[in-house]
Biopython code that builds the backbone (N, CA, C, O; Angstrom):
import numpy as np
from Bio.PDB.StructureBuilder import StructureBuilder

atoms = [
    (1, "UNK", "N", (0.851, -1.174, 0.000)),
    (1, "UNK", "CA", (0.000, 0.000, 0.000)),
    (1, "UNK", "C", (0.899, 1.241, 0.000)),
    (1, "UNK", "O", (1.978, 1.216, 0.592)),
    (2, "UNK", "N", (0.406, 2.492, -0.756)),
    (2, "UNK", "CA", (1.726, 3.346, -0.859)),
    (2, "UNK", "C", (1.114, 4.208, 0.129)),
    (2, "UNK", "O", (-0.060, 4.310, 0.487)),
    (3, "UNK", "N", (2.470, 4.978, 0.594)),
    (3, "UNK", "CA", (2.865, 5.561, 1.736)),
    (3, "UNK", "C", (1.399, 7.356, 1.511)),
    (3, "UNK", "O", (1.183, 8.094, 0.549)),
    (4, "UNK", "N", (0.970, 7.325, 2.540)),
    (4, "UNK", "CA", (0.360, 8.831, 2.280)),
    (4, "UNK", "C", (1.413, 10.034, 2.144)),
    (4, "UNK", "O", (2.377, 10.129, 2.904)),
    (5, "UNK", "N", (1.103, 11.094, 0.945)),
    (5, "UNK", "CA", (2.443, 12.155, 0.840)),
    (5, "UNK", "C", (2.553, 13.223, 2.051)),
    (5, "UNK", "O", (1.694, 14.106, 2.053)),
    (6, "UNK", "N", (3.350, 13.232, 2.900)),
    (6, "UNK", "CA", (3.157, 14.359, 3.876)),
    (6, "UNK", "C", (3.308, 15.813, 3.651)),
    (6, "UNK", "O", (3.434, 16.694, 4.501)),
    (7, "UNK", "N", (3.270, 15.922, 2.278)),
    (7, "UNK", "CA", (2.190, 17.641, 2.022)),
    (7, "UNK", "C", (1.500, 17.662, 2.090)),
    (7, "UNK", "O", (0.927, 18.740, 2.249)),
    (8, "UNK", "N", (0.648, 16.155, 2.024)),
    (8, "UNK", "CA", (-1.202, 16.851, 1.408)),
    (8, "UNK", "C", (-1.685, 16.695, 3.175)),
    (8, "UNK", "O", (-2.639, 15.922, 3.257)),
    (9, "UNK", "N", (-1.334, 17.133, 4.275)),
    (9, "UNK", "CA", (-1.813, 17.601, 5.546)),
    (9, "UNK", "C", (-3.015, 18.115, 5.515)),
    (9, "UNK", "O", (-3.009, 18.345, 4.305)),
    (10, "UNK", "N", (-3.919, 18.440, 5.818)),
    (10, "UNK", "CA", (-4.941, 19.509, 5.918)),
    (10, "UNK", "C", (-4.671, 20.969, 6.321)),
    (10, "UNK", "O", (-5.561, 21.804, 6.163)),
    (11, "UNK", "N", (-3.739, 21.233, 6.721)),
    (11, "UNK", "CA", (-3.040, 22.679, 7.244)),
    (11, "UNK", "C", (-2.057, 22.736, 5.971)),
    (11, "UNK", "O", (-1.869, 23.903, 5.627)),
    (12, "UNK", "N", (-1.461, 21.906, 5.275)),
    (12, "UNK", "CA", (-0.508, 22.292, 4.377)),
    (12, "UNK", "C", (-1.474, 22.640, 2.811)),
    (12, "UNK", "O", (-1.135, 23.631, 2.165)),
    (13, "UNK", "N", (-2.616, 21.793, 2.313)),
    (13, "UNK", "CA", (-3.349, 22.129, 2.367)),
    (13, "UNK", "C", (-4.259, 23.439, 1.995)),
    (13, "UNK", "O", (-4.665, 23.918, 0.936)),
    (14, "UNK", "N", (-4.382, 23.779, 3.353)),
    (14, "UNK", "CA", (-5.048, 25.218, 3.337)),
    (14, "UNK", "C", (-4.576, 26.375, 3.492)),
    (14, "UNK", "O", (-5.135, 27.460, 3.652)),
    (15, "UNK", "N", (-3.032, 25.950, 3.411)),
    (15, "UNK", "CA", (-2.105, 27.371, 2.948)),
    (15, "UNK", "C", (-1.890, 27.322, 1.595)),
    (15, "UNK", "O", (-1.879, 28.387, 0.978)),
    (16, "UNK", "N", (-1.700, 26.184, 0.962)),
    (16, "UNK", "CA", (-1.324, 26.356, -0.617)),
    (16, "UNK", "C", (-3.076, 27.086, -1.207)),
    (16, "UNK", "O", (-3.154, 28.167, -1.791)),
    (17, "UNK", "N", (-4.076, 26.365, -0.941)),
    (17, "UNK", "CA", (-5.229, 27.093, -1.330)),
    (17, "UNK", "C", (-5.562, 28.748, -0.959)),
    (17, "UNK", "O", (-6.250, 29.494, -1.656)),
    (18, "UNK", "N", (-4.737, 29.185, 0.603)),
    (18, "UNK", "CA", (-5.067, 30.358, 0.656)),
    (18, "UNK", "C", (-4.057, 31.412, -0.277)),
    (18, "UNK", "O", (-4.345, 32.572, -0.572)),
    (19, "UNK", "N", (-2.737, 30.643, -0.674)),
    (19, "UNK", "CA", (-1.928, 31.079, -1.236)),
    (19, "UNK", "C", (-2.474, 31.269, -2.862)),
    (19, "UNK", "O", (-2.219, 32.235, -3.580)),
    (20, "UNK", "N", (-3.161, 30.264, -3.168)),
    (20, "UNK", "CA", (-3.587, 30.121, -4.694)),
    (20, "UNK", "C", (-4.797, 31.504, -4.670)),
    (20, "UNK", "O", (-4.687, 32.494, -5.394)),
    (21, "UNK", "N", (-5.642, 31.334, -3.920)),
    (21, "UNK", "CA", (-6.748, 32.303, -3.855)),
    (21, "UNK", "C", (-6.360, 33.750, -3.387)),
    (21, "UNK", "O", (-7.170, 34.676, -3.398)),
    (22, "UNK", "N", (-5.129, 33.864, -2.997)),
    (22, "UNK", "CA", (-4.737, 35.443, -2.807)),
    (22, "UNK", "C", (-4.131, 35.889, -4.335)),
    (22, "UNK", "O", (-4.415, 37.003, -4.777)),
    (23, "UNK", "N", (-3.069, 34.721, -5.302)),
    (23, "UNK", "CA", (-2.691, 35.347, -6.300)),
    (23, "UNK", "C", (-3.852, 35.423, -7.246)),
    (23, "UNK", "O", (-4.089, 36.509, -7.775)),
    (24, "UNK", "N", (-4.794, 34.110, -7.580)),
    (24, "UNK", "CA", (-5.371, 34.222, -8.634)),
    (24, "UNK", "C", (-6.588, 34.793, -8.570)),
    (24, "UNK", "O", (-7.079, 35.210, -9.619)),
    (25, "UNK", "N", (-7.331, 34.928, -7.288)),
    (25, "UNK", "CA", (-8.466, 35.855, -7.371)),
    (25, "UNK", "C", (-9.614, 35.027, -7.222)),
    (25, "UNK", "O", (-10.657, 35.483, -6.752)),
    (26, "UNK", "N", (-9.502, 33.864, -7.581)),
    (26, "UNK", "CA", (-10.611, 32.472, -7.838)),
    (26, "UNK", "C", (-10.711, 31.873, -6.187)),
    (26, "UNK", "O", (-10.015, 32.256, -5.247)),
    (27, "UNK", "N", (-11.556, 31.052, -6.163)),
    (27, "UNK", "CA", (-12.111, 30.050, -4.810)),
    (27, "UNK", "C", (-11.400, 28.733, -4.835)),
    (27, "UNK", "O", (-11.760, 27.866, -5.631)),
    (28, "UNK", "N", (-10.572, 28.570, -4.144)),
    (28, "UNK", "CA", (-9.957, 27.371, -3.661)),
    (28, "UNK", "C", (-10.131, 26.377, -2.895)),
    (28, "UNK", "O", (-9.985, 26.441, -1.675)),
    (29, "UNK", "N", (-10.461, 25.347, -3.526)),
    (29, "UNK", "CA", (-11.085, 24.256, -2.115)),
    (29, "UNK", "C", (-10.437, 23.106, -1.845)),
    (29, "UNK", "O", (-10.290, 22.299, -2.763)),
    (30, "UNK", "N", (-10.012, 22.864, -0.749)),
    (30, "UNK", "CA", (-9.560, 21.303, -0.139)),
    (30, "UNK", "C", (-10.444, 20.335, -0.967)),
    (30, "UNK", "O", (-11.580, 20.735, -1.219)),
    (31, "UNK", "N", (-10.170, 19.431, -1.305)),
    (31, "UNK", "CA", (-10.630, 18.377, -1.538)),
    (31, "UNK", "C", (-10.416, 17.152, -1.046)),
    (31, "UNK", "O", (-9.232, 16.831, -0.935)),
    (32, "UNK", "N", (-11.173, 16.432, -0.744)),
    (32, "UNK", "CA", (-10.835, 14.536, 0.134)),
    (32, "UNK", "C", (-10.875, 14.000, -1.597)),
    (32, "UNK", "O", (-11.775, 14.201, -2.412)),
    (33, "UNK", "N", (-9.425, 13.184, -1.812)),
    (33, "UNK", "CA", (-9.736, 12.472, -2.955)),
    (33, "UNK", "C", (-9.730, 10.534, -2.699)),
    (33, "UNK", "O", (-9.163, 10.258, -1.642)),
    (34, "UNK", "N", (-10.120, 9.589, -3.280)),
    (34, "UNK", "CA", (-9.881, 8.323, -2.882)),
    (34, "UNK", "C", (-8.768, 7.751, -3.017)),
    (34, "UNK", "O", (-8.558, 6.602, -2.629)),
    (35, "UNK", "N", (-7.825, 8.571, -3.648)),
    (35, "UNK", "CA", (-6.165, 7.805, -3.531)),
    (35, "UNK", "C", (-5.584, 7.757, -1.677)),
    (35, "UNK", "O", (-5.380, 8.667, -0.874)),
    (36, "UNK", "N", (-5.531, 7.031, -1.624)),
    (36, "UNK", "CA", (-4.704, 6.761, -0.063)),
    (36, "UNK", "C", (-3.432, 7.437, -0.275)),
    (36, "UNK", "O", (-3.106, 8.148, 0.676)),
    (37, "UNK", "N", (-2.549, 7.412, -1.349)),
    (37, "UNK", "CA", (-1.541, 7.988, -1.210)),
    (37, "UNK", "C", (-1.792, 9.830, -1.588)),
    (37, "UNK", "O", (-0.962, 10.499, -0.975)),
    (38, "UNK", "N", (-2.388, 10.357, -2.123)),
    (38, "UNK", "CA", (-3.015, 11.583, -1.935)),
    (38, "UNK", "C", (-4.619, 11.864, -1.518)),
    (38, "UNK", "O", (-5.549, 12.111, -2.286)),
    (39, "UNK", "N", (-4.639, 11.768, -0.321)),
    (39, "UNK", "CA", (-5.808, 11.920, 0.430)),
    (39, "UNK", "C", (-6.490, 13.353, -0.053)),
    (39, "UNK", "O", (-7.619, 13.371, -0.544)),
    (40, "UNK", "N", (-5.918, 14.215, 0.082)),
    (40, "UNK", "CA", (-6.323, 15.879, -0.270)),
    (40, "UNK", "C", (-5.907, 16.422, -1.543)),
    (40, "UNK", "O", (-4.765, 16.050, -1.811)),
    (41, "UNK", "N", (-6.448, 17.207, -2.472)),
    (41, "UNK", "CA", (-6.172, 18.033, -3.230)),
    (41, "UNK", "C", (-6.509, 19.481, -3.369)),
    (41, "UNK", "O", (-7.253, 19.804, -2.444)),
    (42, "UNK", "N", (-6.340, 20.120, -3.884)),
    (42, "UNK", "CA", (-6.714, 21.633, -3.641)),
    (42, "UNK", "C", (-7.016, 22.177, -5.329)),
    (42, "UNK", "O", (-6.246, 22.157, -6.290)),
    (43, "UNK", "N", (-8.260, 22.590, -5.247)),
    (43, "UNK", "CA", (-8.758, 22.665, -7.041)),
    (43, "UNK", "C", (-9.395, 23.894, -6.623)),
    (43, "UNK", "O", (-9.693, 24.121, -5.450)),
    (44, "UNK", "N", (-9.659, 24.898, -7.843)),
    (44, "UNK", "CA", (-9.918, 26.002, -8.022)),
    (44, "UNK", "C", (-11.437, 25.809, -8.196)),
    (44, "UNK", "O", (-11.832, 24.686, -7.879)),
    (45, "UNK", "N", (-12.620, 26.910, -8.755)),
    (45, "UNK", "CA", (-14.023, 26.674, -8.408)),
    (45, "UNK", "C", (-14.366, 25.743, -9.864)),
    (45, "UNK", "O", (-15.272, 24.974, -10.187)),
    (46, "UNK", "N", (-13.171, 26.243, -10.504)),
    (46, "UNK", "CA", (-13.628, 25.806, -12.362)),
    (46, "UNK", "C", (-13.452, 24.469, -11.976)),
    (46, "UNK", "O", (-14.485, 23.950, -11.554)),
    (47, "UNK", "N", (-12.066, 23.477, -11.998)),
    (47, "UNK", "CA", (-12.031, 22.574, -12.028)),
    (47, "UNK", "C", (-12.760, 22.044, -11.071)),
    (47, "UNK", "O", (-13.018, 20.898, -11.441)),
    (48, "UNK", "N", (-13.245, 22.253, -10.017)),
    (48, "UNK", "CA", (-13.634, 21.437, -9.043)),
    (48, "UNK", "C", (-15.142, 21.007, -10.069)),
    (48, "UNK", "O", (-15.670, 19.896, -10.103)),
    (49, "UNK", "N", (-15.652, 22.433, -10.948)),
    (49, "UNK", "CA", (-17.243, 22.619, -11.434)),
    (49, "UNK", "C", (-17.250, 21.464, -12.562)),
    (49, "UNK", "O", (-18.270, 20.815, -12.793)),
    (50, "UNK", "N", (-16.035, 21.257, -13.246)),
    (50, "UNK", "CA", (-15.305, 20.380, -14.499)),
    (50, "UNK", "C", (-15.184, 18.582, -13.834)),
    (50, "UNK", "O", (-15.138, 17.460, -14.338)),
    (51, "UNK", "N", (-15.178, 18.897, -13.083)),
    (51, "UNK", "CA", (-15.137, 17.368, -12.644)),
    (51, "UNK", "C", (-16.049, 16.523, -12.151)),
    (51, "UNK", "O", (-16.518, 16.640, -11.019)),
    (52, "UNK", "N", (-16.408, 15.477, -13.094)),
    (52, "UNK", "CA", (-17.120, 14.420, -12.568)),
    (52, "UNK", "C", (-17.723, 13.871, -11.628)),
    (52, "UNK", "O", (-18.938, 13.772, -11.456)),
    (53, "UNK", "N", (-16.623, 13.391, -10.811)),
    (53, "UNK", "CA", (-16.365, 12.199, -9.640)),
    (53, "UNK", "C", (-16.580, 13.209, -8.571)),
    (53, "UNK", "O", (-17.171, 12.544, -7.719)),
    (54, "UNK", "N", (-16.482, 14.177, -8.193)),
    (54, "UNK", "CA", (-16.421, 14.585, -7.387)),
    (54, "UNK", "C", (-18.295, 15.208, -6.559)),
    (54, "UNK", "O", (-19.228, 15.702, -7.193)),
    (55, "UNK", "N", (-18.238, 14.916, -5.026)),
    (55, "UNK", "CA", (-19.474, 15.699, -4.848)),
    (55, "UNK", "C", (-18.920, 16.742, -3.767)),
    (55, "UNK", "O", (-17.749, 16.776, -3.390)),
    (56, "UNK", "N", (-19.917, 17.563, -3.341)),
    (56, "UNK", "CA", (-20.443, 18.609, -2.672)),
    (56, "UNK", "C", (-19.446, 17.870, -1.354)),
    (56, "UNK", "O", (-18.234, 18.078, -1.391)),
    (57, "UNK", "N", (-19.856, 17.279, -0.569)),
    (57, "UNK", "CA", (-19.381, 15.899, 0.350)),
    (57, "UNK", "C", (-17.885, 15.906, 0.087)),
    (57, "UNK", "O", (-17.325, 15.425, 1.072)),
    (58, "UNK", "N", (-17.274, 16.156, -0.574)),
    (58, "UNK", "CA", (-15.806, 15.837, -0.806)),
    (58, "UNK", "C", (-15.469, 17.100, -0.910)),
    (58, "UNK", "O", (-14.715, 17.189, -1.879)),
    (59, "UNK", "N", (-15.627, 18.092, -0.435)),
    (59, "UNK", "CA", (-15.310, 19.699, -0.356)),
    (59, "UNK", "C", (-14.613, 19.923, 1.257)),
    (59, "UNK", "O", (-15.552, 20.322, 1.947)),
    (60, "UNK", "N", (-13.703, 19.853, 1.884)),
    (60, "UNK", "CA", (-13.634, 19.633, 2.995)),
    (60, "UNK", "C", (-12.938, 21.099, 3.465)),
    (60, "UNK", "O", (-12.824, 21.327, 4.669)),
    (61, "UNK", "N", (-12.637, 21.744, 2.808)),
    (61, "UNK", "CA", (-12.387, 23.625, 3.387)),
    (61, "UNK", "C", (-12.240, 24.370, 1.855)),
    (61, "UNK", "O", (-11.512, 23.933, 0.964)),
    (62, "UNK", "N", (-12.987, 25.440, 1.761)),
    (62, "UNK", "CA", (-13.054, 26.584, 0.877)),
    (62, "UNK", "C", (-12.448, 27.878, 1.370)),
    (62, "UNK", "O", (-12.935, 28.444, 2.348)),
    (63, "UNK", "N", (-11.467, 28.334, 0.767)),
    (63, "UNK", "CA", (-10.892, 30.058, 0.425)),
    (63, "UNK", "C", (-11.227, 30.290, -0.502)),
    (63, "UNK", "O", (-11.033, 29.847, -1.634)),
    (64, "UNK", "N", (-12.343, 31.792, 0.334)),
    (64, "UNK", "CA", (-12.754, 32.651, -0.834)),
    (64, "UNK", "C", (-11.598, 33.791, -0.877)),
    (64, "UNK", "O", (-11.167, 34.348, 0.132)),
    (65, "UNK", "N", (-11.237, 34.006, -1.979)),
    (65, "UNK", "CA", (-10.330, 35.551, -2.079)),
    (65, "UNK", "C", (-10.769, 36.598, -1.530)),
    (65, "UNK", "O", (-10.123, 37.210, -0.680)),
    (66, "UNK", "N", (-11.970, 36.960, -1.959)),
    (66, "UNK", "CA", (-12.389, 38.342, -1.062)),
    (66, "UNK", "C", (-12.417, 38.347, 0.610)),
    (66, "UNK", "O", (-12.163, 39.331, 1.304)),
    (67, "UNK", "N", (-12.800, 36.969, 1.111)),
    (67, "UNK", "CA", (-12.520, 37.224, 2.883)),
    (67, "UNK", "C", (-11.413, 37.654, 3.029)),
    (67, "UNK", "O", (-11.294, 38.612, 3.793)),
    (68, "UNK", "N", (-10.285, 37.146, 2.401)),
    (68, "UNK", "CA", (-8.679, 37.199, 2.699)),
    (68, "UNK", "C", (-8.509, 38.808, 2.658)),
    (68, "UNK", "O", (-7.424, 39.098, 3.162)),
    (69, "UNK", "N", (-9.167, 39.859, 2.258)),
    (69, "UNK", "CA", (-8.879, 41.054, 2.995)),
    (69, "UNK", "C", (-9.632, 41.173, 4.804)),
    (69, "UNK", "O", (-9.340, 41.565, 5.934)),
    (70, "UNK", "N", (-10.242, 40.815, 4.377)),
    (70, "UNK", "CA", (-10.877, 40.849, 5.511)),
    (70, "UNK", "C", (-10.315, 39.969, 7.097)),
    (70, "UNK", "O", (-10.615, 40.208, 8.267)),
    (71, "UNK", "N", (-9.342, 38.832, 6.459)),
    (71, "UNK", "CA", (-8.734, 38.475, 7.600)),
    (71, "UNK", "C", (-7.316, 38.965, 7.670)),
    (71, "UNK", "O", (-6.728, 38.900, 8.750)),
    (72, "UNK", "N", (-6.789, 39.394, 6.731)),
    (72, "UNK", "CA", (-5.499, 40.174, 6.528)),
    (72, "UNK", "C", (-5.781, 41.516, 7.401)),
    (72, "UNK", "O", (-5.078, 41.724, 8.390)),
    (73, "UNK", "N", (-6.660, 42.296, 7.089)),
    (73, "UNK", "CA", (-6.995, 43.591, 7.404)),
    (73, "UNK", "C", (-6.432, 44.965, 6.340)),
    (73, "UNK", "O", (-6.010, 46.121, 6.394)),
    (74, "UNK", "N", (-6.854, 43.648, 5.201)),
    (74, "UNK", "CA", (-5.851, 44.464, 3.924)),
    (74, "UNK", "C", (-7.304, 44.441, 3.380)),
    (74, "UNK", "O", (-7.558, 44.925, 2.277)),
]
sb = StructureBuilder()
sb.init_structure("model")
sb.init_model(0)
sb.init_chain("A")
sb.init_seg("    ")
for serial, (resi, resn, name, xyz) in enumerate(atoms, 1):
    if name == "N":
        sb.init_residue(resn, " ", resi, " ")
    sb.init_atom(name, np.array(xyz, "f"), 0.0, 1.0, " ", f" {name:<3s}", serial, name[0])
structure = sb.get_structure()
């Protein structure tokens, strides 16, 4: 059975998504995927909208860009 990757954390995670959603402007969401060896992914609102397999249920944290002033105080 392959090893889980220790980036895809849930805190590691939801910095690369808050990081993605501060440059690109778009909604970033955690995702639970069924690979054991990548448990999490982090997809933008398009691809997440583009994909199949995926439900509502497998959304496990969202960054919206516009809060991020609001928790910055920017």
């Amino acid at each position: 059975m392959p090893r889980p990757n220790p980036f895809q954390t849930a805190a590691h995670c939801w910095r690369f998504a808050l990081r993605r959603a501060a440059a690109d402007g778009d909604t970033y969401h955690v995702v639970m995927t069924d690979n054991p060896a990548a448990p999490r992914a982090v997809m933008s609102d398009r691809d997440l909208f583009a994909s199949e397999d995926l439900t509502p249920e497998d959304i496990a944290a969202s960054c919206d860009p516009f809060l991020l002033g609001i928790a910055t105080g920017g």
